[in-house]
matplotlib code that plots the C-alpha trace (Angstrom):
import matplotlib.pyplot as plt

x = [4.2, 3.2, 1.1, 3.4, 7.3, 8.2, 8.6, 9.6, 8.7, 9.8, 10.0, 13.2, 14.4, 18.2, 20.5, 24.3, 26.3, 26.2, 29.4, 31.8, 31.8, 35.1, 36.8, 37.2, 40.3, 43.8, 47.3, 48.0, 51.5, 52.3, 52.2, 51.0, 47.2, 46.6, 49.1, 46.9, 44.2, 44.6, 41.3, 40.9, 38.6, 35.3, 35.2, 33.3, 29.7, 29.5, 27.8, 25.2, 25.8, 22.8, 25.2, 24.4, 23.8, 23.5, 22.7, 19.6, 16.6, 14.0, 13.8, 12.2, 15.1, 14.1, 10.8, 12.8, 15.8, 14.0, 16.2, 20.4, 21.8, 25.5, 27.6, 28.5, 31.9, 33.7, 34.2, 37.4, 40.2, 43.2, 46.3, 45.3, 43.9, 41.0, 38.0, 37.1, 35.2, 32.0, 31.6, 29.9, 27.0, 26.3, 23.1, 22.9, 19.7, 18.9, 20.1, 17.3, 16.5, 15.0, 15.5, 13.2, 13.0, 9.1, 8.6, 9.6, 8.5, 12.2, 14.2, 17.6, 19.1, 19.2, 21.1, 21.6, 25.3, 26.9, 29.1, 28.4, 27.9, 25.7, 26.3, 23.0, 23.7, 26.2, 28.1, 27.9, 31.5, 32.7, 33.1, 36.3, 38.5, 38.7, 42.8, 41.0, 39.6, 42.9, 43.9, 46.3, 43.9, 42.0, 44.5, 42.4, 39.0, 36.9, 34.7, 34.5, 32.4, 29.4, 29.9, 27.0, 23.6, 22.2, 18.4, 16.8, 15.2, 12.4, 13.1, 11.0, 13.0, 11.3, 12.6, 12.3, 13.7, 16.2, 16.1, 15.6, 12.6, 9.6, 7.2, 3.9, 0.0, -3.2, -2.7, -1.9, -0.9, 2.6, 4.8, 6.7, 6.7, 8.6, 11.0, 11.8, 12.4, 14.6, 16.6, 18.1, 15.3, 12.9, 9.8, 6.5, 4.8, 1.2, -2.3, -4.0, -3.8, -1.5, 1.1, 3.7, 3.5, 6.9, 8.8, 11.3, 14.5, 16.1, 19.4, 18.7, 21.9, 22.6, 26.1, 27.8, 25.2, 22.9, 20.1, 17.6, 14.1, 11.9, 8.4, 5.9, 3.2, -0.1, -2.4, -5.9, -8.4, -8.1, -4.8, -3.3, -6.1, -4.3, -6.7, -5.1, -1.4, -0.9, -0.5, 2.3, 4.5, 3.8, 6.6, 8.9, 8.7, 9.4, 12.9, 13.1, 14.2, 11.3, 8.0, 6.9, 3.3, 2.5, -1.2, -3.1, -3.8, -5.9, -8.4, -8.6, -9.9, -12.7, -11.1, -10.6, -6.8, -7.6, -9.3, -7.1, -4.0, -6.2, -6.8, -3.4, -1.7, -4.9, -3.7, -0.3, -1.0, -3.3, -0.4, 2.4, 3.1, 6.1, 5.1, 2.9, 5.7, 8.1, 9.0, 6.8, 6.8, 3.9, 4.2, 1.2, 1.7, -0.4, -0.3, -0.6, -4.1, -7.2, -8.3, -5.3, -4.4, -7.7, -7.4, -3.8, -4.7, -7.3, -4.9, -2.1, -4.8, -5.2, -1.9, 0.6, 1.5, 2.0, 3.9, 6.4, 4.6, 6.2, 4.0, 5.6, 4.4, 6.1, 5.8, 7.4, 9.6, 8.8, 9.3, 11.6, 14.8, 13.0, 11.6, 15.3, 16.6, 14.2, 14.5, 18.2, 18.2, 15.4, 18.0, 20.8, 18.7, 17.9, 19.8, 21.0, 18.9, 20.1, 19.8, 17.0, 18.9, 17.3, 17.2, 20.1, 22.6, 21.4, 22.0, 21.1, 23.1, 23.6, 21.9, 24.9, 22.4, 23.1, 20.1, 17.8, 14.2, 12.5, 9.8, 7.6, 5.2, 2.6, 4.3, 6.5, 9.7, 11.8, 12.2, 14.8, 15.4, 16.9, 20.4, 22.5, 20.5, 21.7, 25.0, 25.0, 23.4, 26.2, 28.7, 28.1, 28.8, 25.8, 28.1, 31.4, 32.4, 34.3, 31.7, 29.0, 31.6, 31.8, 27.8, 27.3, 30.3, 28.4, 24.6, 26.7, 28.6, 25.7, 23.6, 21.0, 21.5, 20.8, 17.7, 16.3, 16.6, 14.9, 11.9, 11.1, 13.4, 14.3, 16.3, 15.6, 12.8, 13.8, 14.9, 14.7, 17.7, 17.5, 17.8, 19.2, 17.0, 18.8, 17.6, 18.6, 21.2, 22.3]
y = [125.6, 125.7, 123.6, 121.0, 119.9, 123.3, 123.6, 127.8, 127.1, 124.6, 124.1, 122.1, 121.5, 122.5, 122.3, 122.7, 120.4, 119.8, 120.9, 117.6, 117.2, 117.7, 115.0, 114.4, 112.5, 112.0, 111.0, 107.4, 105.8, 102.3, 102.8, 106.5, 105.7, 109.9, 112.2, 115.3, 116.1, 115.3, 115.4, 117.9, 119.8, 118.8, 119.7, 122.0, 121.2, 121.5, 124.7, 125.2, 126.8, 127.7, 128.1, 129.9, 127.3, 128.9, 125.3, 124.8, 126.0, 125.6, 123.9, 120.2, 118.7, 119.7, 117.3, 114.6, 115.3, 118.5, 117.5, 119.0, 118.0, 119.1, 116.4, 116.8, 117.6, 114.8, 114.4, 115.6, 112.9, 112.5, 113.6, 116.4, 116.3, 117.9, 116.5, 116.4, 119.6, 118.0, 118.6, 121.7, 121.3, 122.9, 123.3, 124.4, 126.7, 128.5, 132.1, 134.5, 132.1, 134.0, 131.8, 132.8, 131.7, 129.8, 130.6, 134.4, 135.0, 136.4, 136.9, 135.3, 135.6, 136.2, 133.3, 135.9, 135.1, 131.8, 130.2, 132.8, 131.0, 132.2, 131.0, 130.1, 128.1, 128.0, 124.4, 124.5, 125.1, 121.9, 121.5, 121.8, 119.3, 119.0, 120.5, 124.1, 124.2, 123.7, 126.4, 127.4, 125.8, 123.3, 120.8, 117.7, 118.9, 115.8, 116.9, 118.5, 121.1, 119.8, 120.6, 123.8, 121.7, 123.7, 123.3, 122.5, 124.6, 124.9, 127.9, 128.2, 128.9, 131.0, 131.2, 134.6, 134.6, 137.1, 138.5, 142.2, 141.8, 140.4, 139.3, 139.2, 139.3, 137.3, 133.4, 132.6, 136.4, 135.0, 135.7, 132.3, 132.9, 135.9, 134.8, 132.3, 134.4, 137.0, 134.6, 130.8, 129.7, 127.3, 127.0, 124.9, 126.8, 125.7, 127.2, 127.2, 128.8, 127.9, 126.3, 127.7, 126.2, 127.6, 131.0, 130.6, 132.4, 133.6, 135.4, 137.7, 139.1, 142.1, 142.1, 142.8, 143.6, 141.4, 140.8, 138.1, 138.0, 136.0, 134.7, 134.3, 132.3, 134.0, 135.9, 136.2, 138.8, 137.6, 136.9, 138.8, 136.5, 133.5, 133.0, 130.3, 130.6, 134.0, 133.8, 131.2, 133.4, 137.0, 136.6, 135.9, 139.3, 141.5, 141.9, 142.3, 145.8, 146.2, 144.9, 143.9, 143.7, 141.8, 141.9, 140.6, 143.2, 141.3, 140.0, 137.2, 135.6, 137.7, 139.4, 143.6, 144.2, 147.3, 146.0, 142.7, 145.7, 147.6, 144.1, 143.0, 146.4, 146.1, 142.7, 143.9, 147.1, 145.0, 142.5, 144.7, 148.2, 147.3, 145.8, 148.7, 151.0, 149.4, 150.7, 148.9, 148.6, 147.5, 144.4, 144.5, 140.9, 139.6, 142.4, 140.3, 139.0, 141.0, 143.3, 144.1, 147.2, 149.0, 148.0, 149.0, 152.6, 152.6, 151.1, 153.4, 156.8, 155.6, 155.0, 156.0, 159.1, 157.2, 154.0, 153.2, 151.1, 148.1, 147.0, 142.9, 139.6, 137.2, 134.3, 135.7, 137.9, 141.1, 144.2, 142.3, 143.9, 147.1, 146.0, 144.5, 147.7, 149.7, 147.6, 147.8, 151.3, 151.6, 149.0, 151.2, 154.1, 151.6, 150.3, 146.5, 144.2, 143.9, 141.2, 142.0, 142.7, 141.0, 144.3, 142.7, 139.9, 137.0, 133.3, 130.4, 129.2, 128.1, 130.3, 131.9, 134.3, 134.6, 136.3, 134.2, 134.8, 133.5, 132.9, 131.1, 127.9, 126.6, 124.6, 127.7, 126.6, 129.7, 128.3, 130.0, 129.7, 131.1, 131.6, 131.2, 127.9, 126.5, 127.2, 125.5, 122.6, 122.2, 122.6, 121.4, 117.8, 117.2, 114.7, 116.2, 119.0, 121.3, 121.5, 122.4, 125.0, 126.2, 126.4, 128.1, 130.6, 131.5, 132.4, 134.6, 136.4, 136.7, 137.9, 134.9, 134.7, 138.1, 138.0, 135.4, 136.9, 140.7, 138.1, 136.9, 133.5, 132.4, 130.2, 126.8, 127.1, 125.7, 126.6, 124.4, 125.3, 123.2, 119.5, 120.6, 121.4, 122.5, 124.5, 128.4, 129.2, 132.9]
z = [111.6, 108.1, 105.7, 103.5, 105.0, 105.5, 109.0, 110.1, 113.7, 116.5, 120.1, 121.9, 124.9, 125.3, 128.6, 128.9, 131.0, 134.9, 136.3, 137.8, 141.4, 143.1, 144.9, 148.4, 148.4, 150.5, 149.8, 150.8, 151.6, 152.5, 156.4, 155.6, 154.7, 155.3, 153.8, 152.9, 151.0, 147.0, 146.2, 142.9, 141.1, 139.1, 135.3, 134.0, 131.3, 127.7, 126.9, 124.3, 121.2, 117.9, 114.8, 111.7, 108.5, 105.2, 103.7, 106.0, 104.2, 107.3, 110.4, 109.1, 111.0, 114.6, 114.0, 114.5, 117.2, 120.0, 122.6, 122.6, 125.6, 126.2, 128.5, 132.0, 133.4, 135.0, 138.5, 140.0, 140.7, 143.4, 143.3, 142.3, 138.8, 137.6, 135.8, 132.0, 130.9, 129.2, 125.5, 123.5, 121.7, 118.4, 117.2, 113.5, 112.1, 109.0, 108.9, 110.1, 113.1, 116.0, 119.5, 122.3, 126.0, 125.6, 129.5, 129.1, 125.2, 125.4, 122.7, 123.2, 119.8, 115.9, 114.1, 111.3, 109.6, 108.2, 110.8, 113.1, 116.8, 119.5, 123.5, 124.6, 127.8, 129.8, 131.6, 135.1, 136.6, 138.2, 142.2, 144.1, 145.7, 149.3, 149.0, 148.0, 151.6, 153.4, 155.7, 158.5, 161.0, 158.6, 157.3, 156.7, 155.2, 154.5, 152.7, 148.6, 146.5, 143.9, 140.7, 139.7, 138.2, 135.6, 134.6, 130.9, 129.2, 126.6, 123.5, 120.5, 117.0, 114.6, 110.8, 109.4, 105.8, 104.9, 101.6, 100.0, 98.2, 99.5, 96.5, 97.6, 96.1, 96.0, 95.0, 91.2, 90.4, 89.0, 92.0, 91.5, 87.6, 87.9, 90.5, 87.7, 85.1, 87.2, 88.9, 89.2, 91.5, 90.0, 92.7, 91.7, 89.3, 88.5, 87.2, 90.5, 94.1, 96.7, 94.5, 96.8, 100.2, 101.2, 100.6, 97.7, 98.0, 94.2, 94.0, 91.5, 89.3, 87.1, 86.0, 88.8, 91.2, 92.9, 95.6, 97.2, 96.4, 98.1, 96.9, 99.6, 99.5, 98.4, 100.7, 100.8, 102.9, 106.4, 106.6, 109.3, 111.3, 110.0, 106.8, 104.2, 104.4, 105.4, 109.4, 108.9, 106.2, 107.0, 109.5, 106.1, 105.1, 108.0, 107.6, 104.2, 102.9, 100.2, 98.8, 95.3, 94.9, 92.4, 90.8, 87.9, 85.9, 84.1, 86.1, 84.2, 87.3, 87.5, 90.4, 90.3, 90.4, 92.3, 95.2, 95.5, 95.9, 98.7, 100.6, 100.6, 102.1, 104.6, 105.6, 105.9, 108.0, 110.6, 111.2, 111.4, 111.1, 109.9, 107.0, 105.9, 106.2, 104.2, 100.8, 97.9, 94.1, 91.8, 89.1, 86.7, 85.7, 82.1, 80.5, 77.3, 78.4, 76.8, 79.1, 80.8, 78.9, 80.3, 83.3, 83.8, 82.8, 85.5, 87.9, 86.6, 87.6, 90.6, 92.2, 89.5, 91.7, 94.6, 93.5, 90.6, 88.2, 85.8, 83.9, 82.5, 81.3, 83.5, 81.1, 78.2, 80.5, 78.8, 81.3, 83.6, 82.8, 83.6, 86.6, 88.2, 87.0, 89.3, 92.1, 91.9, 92.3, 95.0, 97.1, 96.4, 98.7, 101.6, 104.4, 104.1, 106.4, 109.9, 112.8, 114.8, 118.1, 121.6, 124.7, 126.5, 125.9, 128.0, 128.3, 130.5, 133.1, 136.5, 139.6, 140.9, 143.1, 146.6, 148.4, 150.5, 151.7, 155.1, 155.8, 158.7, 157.6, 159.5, 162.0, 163.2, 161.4, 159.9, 156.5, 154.7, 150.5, 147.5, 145.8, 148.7, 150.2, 146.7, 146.9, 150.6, 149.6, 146.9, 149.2, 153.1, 153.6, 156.7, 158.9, 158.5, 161.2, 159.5, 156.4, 159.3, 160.7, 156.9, 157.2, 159.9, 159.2, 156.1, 157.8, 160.2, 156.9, 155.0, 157.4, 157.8, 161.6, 162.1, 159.9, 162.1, 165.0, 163.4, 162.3, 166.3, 165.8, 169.7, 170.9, 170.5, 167.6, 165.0, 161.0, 157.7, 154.8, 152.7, 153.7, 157.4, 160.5, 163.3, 166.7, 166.7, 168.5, 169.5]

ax = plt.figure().add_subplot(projection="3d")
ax.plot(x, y, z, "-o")
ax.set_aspect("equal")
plt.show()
């Protein structure tokens, strides 16, 4: 989290909606109190959605409301009808939000386009009524399906700026100056260091062509270690297509322009590779103060073969129209930014795994767990005999029985799943 309001890093706790239970329910008559099962299905939960906002300028809201809970699906009713699914909810961000899984460090998505909506996690689906389990032989079944529970979860969001141009130098270099004077952005602008406590965004417009620049907050040695302000912004640049390194060519400051341009590209290389690879520009800023014209020669013999050099006075705005020029044509050669993609598409929602594990505790009892004891426990009603027929049917089908028995399980000991104990029978 940064210094200031700005806020470019939260933790909340989401969870999509529990599925509805279905109902166990008959057809009554006058005289006729059982007609046949009615009973029908549960509705399904709200799902989770993170939706793109291009009015959100960080994430200072989520200090206040960290919890987005989607509502459950209804339970099912009789005669047949089914449950109300439970209600979405959206969760609006800044563009460039990442969302991570905070367990995992998993990235789940980039929130990268205006409106665009990303699925996070998914509503449970709702129970069936007790009229899905009739068969030929089962004609009454007294008993119904939970709806799926679904768990909460905790994701970090991380706001990573998007913009083409990343602005970046030591403090009080002019980086917020010139973002003035090239574009409509008017950030805080004062004679001392860390007047920027948060990355200004500038759309910056040449007749008909345009692009974002984004002024981040000044860095000083050590940042990459999270020195001053630098840990909490260097994220801001990563994804932007270029740099512009701005330095006092001055040094006014008593500062050497040549060594403040060395320390800065060292701090970007240690914190990202990334970073020190992307494609820079140098901005000479105050070239109208005394000294500056000596210096700039020196600076100029030193890495005019290696980077394209503009020379400007930010305050007066001479050298500008050069410099958007340049910077307009350097875009034109790179690739337009692009949403960082997460390895696989992946979102939370309800264990629909049915492999088990046993395993024997210390009083001897074959305890048997995973995926498939979950979806027993859901749906075996304990006093009703033909929901224990269902229950054992299943250990037979999926093999359960027959894992007992390869594990020494004789009959007579007994075997825990779930919430039922029962004595092994062959």
């Amino acid at each position: 989290m940064a210094n200031g309001e700005f806020t470019d890093k939260v933790r909340i706790t989401i969870k999509a909606g529990d599925g509805g239970d279905g109902m166990n329910s008959f057809k009554a008559f006058k005289g006729k109190p059982a007609c046949g099962p009615d009973g029908g299905d549960g509705g399904r939960g709200g799902n989770v959605y993170f939706v793109g906002d291009k009015d959100m300028n960080d994430l200072f809201p989520f200090r206040f409301t960290s919890r987005f809970f989607a509502e459950n699906g209804e339970m099912g009713g009789s005669n047949k009808c089914f449950g109300r699914s439970g209600k979405d909810t959206y969760i609006k961000v800044p563009l460039g939000t990442l969302v991570r899984d905070e367990e995992s460090g998993r990235l789940i998505c980039d929130v990268f386009d205006d409106g665009e909506e990303v699925l996070v996690a998914r509503g449970g689906n709702g129970g069936k009524g007790n009229v899905r389990f009739t068969t030929a032989r089962r004609h009454a079944p007294n008993f119904a399906q939970k709806g799926e529970k679904v768990k909460a979860h905790t994701v970090i969001l991380e706001m990573k700026v998007i913009a083409d141009v990343g602005l970046v130098g030591f403090p009080n270099v002019g980086k917020s100056t010139l973002l003035s004077k090239i574009s409509a952005a008017r950030p805080k602008i004062a004679n001392y260091h860390f007047t920027t406590l948060s990355p200004n965004l500038g759309v910056v417009r040449y007749y008909e062509k345009s692009f974002v620049a984004a002024d981040i907050p000044g860095l000083i040695e050590g940042a990459a270690q999270g020195a001053g302000l630098g840990h909490d912004f260097l994220r801001h640049i990563e994804r932007t297509r270029m740099l512009c390194h701005v330095v006092d060519i001055s040094g006014c400051e008593g500062r050497d322009p040549i060594e403040d341009f060395k320390k800065i590209n060292a701090e970007l290389k240690e914190y990202s590779e990334v970073l020190a690879g992307l494609p820079q520009v140098v901005v000479c800023n105050k070239c109208d103060v005394y000294g500056a014209e000596d210096n700039l020669k020196a600076f100029k013999k030193k890495y005019g073969r290696k980077y394209k050099i503009y020379p400007i006075t930010a305050v007066t705005g001479d050298g500008t129209r050069e410099l958007v020029e340049g910077l307009l044509e350097k875009l034109a050669e790179l690739p337009p930014v692009e949403p960082i993609r997460p390895e696989e598409a992946f979102e939370y929602r309800a264990d629909d795994n049915l492999t088990f594990e046993i395993f024997r505790d210390e009083d001897g009892v074959f305890v048997v767990v995973g995926g498939l004891v979950d979806m027993l426990c859901r749906n075996v009603v304990l006093n009703n005999p033909d929901s224990m027929q269902y229950f054992q049917k299943v250990l037979r089908l999926r093999g359960v029985i027959k894992e007992l028995s390869k594990m020494g399980c004789q009959e007579g000991d007994t075997v825990s799943i779930g919430d039922v104990e029962f004595d092994f029978v062959l």
